[in-house]
Residue frames as a rotation matrix with the C-alpha (Angstrom) as fourth column:
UNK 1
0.579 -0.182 0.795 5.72
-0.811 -0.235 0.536 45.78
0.089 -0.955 -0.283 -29.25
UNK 2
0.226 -0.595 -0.771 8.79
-0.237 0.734 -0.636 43.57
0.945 0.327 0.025 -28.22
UNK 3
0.990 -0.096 -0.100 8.85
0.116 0.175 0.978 41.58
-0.076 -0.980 0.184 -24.91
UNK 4
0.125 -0.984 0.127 12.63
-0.654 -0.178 -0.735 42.13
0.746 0.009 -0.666 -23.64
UNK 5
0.975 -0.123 0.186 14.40
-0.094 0.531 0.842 39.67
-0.202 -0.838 0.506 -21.42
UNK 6
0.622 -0.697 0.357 17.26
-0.645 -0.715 -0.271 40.22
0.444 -0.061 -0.894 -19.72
UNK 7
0.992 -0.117 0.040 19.00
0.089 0.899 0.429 37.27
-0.086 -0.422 0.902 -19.01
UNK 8
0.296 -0.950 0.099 22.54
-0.915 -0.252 0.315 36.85
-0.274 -0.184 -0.944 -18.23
UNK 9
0.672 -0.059 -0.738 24.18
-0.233 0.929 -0.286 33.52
0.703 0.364 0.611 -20.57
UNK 10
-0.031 -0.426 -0.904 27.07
0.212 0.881 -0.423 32.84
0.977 -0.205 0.063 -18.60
UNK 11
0.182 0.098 0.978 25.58
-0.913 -0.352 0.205 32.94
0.365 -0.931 0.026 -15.02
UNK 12
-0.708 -0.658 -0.258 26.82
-0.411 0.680 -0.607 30.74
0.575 -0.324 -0.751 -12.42
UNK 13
-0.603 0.703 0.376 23.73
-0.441 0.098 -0.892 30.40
-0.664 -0.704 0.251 -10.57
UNK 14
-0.921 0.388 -0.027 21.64
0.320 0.795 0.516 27.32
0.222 0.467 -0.856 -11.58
UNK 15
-0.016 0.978 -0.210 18.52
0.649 -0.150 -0.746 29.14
-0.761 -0.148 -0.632 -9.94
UNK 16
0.041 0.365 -0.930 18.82
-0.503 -0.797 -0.335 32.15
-0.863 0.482 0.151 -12.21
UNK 17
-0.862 -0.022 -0.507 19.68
-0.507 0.068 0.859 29.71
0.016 0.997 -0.070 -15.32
UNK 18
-0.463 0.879 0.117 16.07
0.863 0.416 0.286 27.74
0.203 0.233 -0.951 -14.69
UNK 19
-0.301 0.480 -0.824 14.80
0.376 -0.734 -0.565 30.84
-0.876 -0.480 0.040 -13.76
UNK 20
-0.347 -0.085 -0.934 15.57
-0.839 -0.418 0.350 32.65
-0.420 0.904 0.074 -17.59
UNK 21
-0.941 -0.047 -0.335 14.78
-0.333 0.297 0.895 29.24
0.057 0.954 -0.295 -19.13
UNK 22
-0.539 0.836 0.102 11.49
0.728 0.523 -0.443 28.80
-0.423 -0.164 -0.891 -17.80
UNK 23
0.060 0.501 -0.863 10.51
-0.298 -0.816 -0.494 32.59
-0.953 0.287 0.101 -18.61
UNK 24
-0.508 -0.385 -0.770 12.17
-0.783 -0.167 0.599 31.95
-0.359 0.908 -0.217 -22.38
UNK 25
-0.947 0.319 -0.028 10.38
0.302 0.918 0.258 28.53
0.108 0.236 -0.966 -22.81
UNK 26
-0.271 0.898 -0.348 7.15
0.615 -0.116 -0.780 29.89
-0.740 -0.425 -0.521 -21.54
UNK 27
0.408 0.753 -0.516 6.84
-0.177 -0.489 -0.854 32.59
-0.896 0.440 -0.067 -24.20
UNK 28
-0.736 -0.546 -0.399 8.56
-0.617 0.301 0.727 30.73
-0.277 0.782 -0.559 -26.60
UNK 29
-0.721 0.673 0.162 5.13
0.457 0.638 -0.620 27.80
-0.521 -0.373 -0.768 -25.64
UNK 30
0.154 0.961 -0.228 3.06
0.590 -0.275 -0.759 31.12
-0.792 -0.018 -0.610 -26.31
UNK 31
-0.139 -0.300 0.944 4.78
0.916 -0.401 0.007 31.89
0.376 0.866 0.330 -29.81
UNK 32
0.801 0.005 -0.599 5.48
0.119 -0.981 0.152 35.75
-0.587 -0.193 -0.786 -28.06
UNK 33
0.344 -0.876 0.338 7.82
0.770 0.057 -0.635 37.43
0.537 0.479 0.694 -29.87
UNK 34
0.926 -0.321 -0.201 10.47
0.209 -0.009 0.978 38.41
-0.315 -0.947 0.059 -27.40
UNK 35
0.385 -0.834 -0.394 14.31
-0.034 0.414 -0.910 39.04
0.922 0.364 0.131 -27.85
UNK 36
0.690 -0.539 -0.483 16.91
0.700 0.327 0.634 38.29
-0.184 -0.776 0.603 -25.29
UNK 37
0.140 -0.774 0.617 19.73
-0.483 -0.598 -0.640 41.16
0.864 -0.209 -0.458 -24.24
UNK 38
0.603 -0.523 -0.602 22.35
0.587 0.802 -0.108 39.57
0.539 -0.289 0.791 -22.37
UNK 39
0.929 -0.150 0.339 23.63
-0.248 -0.932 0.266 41.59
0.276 -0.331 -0.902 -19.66
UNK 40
0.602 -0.759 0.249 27.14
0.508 0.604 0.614 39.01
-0.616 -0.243 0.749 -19.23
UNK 41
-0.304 -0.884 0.356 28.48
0.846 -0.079 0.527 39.87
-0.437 0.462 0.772 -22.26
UNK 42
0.022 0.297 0.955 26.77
0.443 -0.859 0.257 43.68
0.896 0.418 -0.150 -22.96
UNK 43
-0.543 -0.073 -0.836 27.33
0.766 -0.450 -0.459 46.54
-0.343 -0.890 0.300 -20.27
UNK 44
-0.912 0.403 0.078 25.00
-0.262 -0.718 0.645 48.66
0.316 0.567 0.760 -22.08
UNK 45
-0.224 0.963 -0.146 22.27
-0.036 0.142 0.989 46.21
0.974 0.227 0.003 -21.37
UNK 46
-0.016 0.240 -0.971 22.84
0.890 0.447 0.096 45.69
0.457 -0.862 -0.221 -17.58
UNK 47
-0.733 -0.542 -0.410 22.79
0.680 -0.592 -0.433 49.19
-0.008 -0.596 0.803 -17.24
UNK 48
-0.636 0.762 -0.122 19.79
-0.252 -0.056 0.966 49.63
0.729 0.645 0.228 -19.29
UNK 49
0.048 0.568 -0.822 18.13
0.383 0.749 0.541 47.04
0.923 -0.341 -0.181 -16.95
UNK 50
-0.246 -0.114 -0.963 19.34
0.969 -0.066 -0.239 48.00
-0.036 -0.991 0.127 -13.86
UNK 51
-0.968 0.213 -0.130 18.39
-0.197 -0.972 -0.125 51.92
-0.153 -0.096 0.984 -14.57
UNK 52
-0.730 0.657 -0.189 14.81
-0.458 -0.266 0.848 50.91
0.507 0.706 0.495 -15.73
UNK 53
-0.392 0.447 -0.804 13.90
0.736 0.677 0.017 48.44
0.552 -0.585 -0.594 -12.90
UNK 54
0.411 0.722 0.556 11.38
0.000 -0.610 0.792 50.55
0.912 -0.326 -0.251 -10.87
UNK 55
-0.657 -0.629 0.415 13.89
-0.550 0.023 -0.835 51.47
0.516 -0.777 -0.361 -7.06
UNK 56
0.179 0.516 0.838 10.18
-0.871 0.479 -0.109 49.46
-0.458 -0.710 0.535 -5.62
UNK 57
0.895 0.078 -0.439 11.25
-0.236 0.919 -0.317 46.08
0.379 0.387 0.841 -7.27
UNK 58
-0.150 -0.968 0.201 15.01
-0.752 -0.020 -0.659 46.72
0.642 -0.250 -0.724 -6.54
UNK 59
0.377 -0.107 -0.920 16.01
0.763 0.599 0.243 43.71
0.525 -0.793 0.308 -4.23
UNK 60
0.884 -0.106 -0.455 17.38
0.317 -0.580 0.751 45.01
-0.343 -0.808 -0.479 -0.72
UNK 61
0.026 -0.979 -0.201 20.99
0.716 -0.122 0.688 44.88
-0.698 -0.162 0.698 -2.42
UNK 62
0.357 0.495 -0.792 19.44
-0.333 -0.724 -0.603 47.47
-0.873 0.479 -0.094 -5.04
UNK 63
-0.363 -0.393 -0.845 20.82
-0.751 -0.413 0.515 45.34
-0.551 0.822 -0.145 -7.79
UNK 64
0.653 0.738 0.173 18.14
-0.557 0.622 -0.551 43.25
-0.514 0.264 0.816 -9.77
UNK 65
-0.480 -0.683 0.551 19.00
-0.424 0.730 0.535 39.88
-0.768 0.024 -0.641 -11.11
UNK 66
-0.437 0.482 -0.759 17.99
-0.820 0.133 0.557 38.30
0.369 0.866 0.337 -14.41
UNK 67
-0.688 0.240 0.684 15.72
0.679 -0.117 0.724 37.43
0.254 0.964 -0.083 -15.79
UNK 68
-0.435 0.329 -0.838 13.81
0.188 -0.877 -0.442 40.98
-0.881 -0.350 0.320 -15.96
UNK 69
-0.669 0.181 0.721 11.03
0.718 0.408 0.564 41.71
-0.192 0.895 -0.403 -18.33
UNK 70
-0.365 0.550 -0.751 10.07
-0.374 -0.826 -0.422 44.99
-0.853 0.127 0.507 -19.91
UNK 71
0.089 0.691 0.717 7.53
0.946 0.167 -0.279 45.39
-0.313 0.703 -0.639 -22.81
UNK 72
0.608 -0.248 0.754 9.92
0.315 -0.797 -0.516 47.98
0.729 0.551 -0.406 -24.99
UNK 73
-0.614 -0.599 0.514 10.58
-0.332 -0.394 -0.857 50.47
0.716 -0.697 0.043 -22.03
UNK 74
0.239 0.661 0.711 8.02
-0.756 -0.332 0.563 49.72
0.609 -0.673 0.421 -20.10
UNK 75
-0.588 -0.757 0.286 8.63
-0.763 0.401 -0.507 47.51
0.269 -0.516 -0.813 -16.85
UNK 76
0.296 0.911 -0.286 6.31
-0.410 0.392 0.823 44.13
0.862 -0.127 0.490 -16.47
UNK 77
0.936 -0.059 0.348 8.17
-0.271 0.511 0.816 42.20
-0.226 -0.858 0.462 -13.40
UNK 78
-0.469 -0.771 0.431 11.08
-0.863 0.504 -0.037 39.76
-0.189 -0.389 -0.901 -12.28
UNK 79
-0.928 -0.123 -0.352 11.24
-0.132 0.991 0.000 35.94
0.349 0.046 -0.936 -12.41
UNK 80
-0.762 0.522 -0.384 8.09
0.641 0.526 -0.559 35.64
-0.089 -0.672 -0.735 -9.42
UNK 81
-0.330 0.837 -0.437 6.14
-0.455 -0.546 -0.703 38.13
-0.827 -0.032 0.561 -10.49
UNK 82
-0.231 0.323 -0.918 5.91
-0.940 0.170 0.296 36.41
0.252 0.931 0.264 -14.19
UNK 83
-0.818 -0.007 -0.575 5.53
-0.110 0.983 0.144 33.01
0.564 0.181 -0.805 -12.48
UNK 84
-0.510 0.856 -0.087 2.58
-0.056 -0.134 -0.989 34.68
-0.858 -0.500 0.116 -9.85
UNK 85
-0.162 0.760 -0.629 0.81
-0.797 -0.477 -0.371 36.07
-0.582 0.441 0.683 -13.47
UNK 86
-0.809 0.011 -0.588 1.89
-0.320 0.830 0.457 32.33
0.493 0.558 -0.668 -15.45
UNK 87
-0.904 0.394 -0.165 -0.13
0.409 0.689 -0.599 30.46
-0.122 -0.609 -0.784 -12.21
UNK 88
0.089 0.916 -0.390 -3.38
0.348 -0.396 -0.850 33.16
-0.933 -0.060 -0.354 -12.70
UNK 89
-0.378 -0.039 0.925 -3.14
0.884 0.281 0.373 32.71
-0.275 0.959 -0.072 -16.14
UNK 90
0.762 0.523 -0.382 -2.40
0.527 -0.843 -0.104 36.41
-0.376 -0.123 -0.918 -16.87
UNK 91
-0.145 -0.960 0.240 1.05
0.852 0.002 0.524 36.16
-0.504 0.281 0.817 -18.43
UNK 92
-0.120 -0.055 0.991 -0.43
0.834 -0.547 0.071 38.56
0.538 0.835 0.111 -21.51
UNK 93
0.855 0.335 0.396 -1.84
0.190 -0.913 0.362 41.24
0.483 -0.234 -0.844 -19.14
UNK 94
0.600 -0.578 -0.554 1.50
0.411 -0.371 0.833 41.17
-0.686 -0.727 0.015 -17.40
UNK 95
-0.044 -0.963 0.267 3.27
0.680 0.167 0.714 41.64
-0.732 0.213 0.647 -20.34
UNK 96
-0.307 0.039 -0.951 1.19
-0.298 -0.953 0.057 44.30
-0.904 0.301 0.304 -21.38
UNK 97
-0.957 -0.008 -0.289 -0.34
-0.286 0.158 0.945 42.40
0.038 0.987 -0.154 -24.70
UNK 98
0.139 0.982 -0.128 -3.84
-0.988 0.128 -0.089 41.33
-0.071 0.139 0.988 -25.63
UNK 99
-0.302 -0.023 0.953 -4.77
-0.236 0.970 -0.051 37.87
-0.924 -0.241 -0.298 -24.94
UNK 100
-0.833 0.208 -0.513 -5.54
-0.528 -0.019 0.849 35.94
0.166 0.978 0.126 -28.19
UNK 101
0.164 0.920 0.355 -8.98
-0.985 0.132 0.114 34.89
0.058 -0.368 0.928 -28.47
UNK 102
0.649 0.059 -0.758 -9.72
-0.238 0.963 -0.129 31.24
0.722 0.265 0.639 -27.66
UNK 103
-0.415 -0.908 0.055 -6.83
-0.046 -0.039 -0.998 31.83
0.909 -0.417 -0.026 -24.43
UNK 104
0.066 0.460 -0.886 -8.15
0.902 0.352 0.250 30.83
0.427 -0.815 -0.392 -20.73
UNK 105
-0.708 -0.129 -0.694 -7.05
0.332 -0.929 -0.166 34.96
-0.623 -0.348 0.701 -20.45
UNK 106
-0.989 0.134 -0.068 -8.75
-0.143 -0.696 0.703 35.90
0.047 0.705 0.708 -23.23
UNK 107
0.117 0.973 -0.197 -12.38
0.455 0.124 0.882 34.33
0.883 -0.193 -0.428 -21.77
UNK 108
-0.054 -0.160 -0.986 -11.17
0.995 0.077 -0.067 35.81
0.087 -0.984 0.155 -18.48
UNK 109
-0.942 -0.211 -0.261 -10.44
0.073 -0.887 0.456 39.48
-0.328 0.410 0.851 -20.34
UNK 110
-0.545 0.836 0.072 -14.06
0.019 -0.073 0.997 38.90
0.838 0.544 0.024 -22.33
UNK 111
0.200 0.684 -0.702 -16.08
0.893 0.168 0.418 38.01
0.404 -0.710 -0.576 -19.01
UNK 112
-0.331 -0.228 -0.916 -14.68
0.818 -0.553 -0.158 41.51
-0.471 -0.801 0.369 -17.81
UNK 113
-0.999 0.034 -0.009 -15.68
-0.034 -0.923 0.384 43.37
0.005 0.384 0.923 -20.24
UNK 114
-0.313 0.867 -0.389 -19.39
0.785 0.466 0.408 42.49
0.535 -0.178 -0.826 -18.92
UNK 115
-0.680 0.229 0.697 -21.04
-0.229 -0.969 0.095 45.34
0.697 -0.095 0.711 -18.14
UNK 116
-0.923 0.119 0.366 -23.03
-0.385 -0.332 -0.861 45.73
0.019 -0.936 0.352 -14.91
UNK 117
0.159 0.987 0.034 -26.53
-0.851 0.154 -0.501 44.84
-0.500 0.051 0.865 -16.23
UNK 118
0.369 0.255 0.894 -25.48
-0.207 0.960 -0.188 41.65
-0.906 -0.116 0.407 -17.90
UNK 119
0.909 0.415 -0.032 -24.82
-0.049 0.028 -0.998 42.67
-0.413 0.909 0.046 -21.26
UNK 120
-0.255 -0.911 0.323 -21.33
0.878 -0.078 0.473 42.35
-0.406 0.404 0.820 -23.47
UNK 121
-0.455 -0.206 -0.866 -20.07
-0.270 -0.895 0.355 46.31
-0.849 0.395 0.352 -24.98
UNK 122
-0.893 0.047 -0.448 -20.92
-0.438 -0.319 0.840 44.54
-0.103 0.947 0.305 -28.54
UNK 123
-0.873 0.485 -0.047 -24.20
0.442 0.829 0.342 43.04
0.205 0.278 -0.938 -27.87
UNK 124
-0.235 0.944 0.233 -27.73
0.264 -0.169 0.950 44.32
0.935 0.285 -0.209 -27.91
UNK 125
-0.996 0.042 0.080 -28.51
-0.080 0.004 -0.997 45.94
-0.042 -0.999 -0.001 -24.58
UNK 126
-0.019 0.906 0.423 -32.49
-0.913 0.157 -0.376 45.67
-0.407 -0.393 0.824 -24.57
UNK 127
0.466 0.552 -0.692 -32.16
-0.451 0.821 0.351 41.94
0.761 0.148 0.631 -25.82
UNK 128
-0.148 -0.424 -0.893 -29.71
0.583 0.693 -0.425 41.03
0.799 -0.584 0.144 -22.88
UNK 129
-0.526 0.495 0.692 -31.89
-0.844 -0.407 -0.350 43.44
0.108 -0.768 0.632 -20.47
UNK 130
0.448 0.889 0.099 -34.80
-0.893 0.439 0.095 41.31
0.041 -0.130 0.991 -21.29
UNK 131
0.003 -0.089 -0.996 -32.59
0.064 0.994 -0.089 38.05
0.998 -0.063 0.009 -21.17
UNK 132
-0.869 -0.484 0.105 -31.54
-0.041 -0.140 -0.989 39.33
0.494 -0.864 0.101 -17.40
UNK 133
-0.591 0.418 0.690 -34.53
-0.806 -0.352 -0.477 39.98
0.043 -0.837 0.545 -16.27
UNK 134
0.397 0.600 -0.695 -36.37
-0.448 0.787 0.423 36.81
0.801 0.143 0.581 -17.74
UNK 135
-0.101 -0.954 -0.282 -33.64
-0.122 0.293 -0.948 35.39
0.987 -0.061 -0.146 -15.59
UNK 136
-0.911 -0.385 -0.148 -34.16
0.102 0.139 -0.985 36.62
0.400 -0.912 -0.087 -12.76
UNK 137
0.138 0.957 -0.255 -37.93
-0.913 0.223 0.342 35.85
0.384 0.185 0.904 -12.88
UNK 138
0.437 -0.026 -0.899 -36.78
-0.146 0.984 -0.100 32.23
0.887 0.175 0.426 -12.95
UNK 139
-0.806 -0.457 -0.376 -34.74
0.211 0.371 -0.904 32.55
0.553 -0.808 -0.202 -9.85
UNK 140
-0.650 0.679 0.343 -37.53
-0.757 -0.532 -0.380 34.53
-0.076 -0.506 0.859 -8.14
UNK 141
-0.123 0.376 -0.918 -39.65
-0.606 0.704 0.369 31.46
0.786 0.602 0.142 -9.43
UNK 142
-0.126 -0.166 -0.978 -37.66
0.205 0.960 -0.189 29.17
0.971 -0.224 -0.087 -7.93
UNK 143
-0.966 -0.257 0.017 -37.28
0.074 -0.340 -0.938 30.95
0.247 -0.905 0.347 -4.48
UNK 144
-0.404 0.839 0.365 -40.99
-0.898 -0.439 0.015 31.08
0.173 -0.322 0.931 -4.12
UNK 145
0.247 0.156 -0.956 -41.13
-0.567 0.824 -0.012 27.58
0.786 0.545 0.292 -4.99
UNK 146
-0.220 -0.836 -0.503 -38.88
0.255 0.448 -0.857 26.64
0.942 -0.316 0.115 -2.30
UNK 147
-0.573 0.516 0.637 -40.42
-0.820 -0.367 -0.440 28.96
0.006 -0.774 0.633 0.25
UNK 148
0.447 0.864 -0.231 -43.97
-0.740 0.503 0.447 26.96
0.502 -0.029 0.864 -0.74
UNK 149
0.383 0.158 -0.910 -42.26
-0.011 0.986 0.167 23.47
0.923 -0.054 0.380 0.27
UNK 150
-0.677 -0.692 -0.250 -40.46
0.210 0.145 -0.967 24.51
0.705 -0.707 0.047 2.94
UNK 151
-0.619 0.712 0.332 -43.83
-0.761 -0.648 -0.030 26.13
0.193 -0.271 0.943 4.40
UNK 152
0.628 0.599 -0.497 -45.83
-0.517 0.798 0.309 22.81
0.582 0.063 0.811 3.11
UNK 153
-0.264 -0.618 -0.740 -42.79
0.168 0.726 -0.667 20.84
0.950 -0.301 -0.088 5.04
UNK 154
-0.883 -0.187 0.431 -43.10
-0.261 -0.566 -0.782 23.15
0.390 -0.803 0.451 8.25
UNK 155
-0.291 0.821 -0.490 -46.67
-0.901 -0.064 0.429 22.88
0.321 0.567 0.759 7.93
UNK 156
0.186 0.058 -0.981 -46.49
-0.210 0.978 0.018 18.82
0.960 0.202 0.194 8.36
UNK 157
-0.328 -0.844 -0.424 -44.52
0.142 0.400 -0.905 18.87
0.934 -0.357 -0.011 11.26
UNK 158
-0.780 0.154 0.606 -46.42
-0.465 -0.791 -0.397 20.47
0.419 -0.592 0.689 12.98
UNK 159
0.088 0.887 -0.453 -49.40
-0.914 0.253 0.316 19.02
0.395 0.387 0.833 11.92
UNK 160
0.233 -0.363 -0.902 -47.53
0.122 0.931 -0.344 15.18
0.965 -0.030 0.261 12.62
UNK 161
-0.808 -0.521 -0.276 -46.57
0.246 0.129 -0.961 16.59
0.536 -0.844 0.024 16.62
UNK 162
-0.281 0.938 0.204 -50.09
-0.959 -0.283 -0.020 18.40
0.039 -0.201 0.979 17.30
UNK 163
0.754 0.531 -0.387 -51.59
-0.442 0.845 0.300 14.17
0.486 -0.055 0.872 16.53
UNK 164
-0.344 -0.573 -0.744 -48.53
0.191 0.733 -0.653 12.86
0.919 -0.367 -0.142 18.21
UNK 165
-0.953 -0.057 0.298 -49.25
-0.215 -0.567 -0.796 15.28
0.214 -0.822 0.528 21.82
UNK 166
-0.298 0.948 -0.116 -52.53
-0.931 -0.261 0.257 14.02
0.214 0.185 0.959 21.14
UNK 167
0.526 0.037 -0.850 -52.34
0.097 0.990 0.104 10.41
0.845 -0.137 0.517 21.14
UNK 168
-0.782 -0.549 -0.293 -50.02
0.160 0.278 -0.947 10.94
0.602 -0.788 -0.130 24.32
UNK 169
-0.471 0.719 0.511 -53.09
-0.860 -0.244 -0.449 12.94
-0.198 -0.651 0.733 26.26
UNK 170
0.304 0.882 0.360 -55.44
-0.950 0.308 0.048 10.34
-0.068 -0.356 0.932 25.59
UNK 171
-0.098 -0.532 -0.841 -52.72
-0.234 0.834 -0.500 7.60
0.967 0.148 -0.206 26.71
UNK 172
-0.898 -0.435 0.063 -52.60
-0.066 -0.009 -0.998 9.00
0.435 -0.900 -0.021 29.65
């Protein structure tokens, strides 16, 4: 699979050139391999691009602006949608790739593939039943625990206003 980006070299618009060199620097950072099609000095590619952009991305003037990024044919986003998925460190799932392991996505991609009872797809389900439920034993534990002192606290207070109301009656 090859990330595409569509970037335009001799654009006049400083926002769109930091725009393309942050995308290109960013998965250049994450060693993607990517190529660049240049839609300045190729009318093949800005027609490409501009036929493949999805008419719900289209800006209002219906004619998207680089940098655009497809994965092959497929469409992943625009400039702000790759910098929403950079900030929620989801760049690979936008771009349609597997996170490599050891990636703040790839523990984010593993923690999803947690299955309802507790357990990971490649791990033992009756030893990480029986870790779950030890578990929640221990919370149940604690919550009973906590009841008790709060009871034994209540308990005092009561106990500490019952001899105060007392010592007032036989002040009076």
């Amino acid at each position: 699979m090859v990330i595409k980006v569509f970037l335009a070299t001799s654009s006049g618009s400083t926002a769109i050139k930091k725009k393309q060199q942050d995308v290109v620097g960013f998965l250049e950072a994450l060693k993607v391999d990517y190529a660049q099609l240049d839609i300045a000095c190729s009318e093949d590619n800005r027609m490409w691009m501009r036929q493949n952009v999805p008419e719900e991305k289209k800006p209002a003037n219906g004619i998207p602006l680089p940098p655009q990024i497809f994965n092959e044919d497929s469409y992943c986003g625009d400039y702000e949608t790759f910098f929403d998925a950079k900030e929620d460190n989801s760049v690979y799932n936008f771009l349609g790739l597997p996170p490599p392991p050891g990636s703040k996505e790839g523990e984010q991609a593993e923690k999803a593939l947690i299955v309802e009872n507790g357990t990971h797809a490649e791990e033992n389900p009756d030893d990480s039943i029986a870790q779950v439920e030890e578990e929640e034993e221990q919370e149940e534990e604690e919550l009973r625990q906590l009841e008790d002192e709060e009871e034994t606290e209540v308990q005092e207070e009561e106990e500490e206003e019952g001899v105060e109301e007392t010592q007032e009656e036989e002040a009076e």
